[in-house]
C-alpha positions as CSV (number, residue, x, y, z in Angstrom):
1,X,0.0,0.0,0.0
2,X,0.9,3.6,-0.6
3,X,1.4,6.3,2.0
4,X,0.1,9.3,1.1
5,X,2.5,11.6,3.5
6,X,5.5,10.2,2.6
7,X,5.1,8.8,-0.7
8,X,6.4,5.2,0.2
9,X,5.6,1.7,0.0
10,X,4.1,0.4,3.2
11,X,3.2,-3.3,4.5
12,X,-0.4,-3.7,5.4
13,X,-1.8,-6.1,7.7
14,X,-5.6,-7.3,6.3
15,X,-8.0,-8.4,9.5
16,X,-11.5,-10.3,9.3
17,X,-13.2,-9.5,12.2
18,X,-16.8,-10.5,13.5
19,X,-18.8,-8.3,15.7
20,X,-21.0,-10.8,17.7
21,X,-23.0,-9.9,20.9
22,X,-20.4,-6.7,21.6
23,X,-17.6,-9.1,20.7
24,X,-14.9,-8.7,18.2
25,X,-13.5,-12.8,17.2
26,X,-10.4,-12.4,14.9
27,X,-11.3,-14.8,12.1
28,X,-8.1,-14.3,9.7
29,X,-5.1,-12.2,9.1
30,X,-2.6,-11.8,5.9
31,X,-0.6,-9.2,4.5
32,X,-2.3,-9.9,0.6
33,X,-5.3,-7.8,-0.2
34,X,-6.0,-10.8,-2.5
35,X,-6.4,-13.6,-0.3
36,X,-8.1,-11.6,2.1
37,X,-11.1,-11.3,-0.4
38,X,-11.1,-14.3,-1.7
39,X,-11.2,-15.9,2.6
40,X,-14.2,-13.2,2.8
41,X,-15.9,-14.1,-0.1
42,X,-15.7,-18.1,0.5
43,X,-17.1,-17.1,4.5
44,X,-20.4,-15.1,2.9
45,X,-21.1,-18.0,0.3
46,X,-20.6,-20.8,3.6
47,X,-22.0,-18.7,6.4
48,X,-24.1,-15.7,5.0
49,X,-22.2,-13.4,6.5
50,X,-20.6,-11.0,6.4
51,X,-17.5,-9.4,8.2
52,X,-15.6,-6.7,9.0
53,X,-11.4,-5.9,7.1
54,X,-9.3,-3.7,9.3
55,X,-6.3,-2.3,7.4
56,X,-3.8,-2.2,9.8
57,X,-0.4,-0.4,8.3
58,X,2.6,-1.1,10.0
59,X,4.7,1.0,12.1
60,X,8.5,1.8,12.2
61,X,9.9,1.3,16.1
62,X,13.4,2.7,16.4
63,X,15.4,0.3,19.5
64,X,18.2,3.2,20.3
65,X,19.9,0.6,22.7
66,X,20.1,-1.8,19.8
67,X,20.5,0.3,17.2
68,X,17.8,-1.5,15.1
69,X,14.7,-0.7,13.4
70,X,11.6,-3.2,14.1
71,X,8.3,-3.1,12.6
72,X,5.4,-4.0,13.7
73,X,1.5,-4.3,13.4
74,X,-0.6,-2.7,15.8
């Protein structure tokens, strides 16, 4: 995915989420947009369903001890 601020390529984190009773079950994760549909899309045909994709871009942590850059989802 794109960032619009700074103009680079950032890794995005796809979540499938259901909302039932006031409670949010994770039902799949991936970093490809693709596979994400194609899970949803396969879970409305057996279920009918639907659920809820959070995009989730990751986010550069700088470890000054280390000296390292980590990335991560949150």
């Amino acid at each position: 995915m794109l960032d619009i601020d700074s103009g680079e390529d950032i890794e995005v984190l796809y979540r499938m989420v259901q909302i039932k009773g006031g409670q949010r079950i994770d039902k799949f994760k991936t970093t490809d947009i693709k596979r994400a549909l194609r899970f949803h899309k396969w879970y409305v045909k057996r279920f009918q369903e639907g659920l809820l994709m959070e995009v989730i871009p990751s986010k550069k942590k700088y470890d000054w001890k280390e000296k390292k850059i980590d990335y991560s989802f949150e």
